[in-house]
N, C-alpha and C positions, 0 to 999 in steps of 0.2 A: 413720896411727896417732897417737895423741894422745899427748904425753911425759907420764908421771907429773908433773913439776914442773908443768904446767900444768893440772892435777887438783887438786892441791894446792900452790898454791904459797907459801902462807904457812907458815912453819916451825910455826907450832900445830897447823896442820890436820896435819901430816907428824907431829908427836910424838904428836899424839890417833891418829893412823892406828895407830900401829906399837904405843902400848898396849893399843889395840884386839886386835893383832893375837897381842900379848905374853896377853893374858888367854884368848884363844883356844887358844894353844898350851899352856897351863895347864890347858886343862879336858879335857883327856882322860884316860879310863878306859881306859887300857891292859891295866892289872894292879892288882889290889888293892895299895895300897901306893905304884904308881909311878903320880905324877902330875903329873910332873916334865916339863921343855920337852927332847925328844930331839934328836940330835946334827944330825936332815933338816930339823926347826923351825927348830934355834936356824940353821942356813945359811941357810935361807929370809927369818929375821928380819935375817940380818945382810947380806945379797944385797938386802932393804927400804931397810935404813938408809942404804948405801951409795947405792943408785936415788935415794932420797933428799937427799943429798949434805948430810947429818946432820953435824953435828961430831965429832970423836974423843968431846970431852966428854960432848957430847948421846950418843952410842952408847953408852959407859961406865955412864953414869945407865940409859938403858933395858934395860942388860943385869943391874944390880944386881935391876931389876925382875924380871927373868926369873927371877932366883934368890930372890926374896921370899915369903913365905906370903901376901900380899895379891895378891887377884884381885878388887876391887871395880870395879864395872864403870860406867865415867863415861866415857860417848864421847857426843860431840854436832860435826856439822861445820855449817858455814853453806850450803853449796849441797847439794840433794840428790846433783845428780852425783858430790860427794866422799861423800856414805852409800854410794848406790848400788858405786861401786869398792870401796869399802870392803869391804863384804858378799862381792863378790866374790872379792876378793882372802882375806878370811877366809874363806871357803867352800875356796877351794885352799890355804891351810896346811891346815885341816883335815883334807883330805885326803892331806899331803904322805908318809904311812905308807899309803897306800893304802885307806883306812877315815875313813868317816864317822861317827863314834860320836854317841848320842842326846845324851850332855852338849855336844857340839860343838852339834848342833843346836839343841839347848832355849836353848841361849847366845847364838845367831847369830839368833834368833828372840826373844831378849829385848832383844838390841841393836838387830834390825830397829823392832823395836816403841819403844822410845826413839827413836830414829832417825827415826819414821813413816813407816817403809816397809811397803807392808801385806803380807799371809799370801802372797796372789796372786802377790807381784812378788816373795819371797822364794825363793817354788819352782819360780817360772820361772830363777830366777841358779839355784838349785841344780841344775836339769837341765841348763842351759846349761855349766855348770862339770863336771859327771859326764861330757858329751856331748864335751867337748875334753880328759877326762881317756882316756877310752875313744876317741877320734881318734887320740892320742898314741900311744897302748901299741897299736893296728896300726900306725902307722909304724914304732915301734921293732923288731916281727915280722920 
């Protein structure tokens, strides 16, 4: 298995990841009204940061994010392999509520598209990521 830091291992690519990831856990339609990062995201994000090996600081900054009305979407990595993680990795917050909602999608399909990942390779991750969601939850039976 290949280490995260070797995915990413320049601290740009790792702060672009985790905004990526921040903008993602932002865009869900849970409930009219709440569109806020929940208590299973923001662990997720912060279980990231740390994989990461992110600074207090640098955590601190990405979480004021978390709490900000800005969700403008500026992700670009140099290798595709760090898109591609990317994707994937945003595809499982997305789902970390157990639901994939259409703004998750349309978002992860707008970054795909920045990103030049095309339609194809996006919803092969997405079934890949559903298929080890659904693996999991028999094991846990």
């Amino acid at each position: 298995m290949v280490n995260i830091l070797e995915i990413l291992p320049e601290e740009k690519a790792r702060i672009t990841f985790i905004r990526g990831l921040i903008n993602l856990a932002k865009a869900e339609e849970r409930r009219e009204g709440d569109l806020g990062v929940n208590s299973e995201e923001m662990d997720f994000l912060r279980g990231a940061m740390q994989a990461l090996n992110l600074s207090e600081q640098i955590q601190r900054e990405l979480e004021v994010l978390v709490r900000s009305k800005d969700n403008t979407i500026n992700i670009s990595f140099d290798e595709k392999t760090q898109a591609l993680f990317f994707l994937r990795e945003g595809i499982q917050i997305c789902y970390v509520e157990g639901r994939y909602y259409q703004s998750e999608k349309d978002m992860i399909r707008e970054m795909a598209s920045k990103l030049g990942v095309r339609e194809e390779t996006v919803t092969a991750i997405e079934r890949w990521v559903q298929e080890g969601i659904e693996w999991s939850a028999r094991g846990d039976e």
